[in-house]
N, C-alpha and C positions, 0 to 999 in steps of 0.2 A: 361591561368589560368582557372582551372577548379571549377566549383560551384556544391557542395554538396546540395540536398532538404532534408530539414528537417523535420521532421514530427512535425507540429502542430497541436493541439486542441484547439478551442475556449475556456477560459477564462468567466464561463459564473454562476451569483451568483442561476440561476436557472437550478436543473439538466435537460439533456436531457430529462430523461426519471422516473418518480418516482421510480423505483425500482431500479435503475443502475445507477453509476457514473462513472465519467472519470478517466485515472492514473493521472491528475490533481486533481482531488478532493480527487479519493484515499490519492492522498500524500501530500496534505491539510491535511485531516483529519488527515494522522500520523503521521504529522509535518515533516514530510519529503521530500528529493527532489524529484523530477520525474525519476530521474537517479535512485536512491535506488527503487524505486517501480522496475523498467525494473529491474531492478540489481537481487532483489527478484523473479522475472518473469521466468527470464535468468535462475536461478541455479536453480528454482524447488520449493522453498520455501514462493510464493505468493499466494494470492488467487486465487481460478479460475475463469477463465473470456470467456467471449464471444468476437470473436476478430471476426468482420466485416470490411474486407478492410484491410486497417493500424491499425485501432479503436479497440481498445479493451477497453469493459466495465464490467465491477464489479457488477454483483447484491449484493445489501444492506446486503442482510439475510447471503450471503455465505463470506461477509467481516467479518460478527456479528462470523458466526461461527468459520473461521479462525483464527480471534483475541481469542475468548476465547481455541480453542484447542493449543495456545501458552502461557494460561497463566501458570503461574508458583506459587506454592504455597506460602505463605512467611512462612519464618522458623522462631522461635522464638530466640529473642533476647538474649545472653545469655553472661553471664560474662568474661571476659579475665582474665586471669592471668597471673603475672610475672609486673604488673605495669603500661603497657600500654594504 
């Protein structure tokens, strides 16, 4: 029987480092799994990060920026017709 290593990161309520976080806290914060962060990584669509070793870490500012260069305008609310 063969044994897979899995890449772990400590689990830790203070970050490593003040300006950078972990894809654990990343995806804390975006309520999300650790899988969907890699997942976003994978296809192109995450933020960018500093990957030392296995470790890849997120500065704070380039998350801020990410997230708002995805936001989306809201449209206004506007009537239906036919009943619905």
């Amino acid at each position: 029987m063969a044994t897979t290593m899995v890449e772990k990161e400590p689990k830790s309520d203070r970050p490593i480092f003040p300006l950078y976080m972990t894809r654990h806290e990343l995806a804390e914060g975006l309520k999300k799994t650790v899988r969907s962060v890699d997942r976003l990584i994978l296809i192109g669509e995450g933020p960018p990060y500093v990957q030392i070793g296995n470790t890849k870490l997120f500065r704070r500012e380039a998350v801020a920026q990410w997230l708002r260069s995805r936001e989306t305008p809201a449209r206004p609310k506007t009537k239906r017709r036919g009943g619905r």
